[in-house]
C-alpha positions as CSV (number, residue, x, y, z in Angstrom):
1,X,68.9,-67.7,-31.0
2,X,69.5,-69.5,-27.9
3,X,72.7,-70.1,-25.9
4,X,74.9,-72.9,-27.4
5,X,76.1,-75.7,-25.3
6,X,79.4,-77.5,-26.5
7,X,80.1,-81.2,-25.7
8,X,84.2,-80.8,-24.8
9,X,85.4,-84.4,-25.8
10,X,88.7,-86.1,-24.5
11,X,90.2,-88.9,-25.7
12,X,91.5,-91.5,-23.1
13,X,94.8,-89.9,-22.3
14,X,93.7,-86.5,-21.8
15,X,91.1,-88.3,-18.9
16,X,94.0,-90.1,-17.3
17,X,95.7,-87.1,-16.5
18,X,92.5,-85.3,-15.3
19,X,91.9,-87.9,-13.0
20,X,95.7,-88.7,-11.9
21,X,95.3,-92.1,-12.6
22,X,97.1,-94.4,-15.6
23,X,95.8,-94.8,-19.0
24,X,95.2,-98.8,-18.4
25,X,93.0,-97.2,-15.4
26,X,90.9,-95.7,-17.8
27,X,90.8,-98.6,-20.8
28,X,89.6,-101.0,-17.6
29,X,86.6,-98.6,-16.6
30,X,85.6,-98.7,-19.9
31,X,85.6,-101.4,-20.8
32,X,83.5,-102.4,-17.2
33,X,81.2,-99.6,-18.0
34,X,82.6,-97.8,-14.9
35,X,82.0,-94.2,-16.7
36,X,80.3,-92.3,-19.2
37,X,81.6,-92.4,-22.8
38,X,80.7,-92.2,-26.1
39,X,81.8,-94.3,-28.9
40,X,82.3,-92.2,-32.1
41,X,83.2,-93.4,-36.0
42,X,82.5,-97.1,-34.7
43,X,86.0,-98.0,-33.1
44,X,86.9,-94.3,-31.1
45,X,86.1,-93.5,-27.7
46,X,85.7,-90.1,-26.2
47,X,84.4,-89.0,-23.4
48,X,82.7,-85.7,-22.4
49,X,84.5,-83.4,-19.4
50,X,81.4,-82.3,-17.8
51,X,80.2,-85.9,-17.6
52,X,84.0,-87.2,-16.1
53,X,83.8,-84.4,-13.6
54,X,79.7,-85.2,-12.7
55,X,81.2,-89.1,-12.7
56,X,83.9,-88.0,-10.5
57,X,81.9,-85.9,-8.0
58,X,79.4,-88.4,-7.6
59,X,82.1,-90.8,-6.9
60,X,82.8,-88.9,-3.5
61,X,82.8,-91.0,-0.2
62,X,81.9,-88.6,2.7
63,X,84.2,-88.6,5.7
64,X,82.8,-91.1,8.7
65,X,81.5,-88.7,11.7
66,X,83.7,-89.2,14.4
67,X,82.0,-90.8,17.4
């Protein structure tokens, strides 16, 4: 049998403190589609850790080269 992957959910809170920012932070990307989520039992959102932290990383801004 192959090697398992498991999908690590987190609810809203648990992402808010990942990313250091405030739980309304989160509700507002969301709801603007800002990042990755998955809507589970019809009303819950959860979102998977390896896709915040892919989100996050591919958020980065690199540093302007100084002239």
């Amino acid at each position: 049998m192959g090697a398992s992957t498991t999908l690590e959910l987190l609810d809203a809170e648990e992402v808010a403190k990942l990313l250091h920012v405030s739980l309304a932070t989160i509700r507002s990307w969301t709801s603007e589609g800002r990042i990755p989520f998955y809507r589970v039992g019809g009303r819950a959102v959860r979102y998977g850790r390896a896709e915040i932290l892919d989100w996050l990383q591919s958020q980065r801004v690199a540093p302007k080269a100084a002239s």
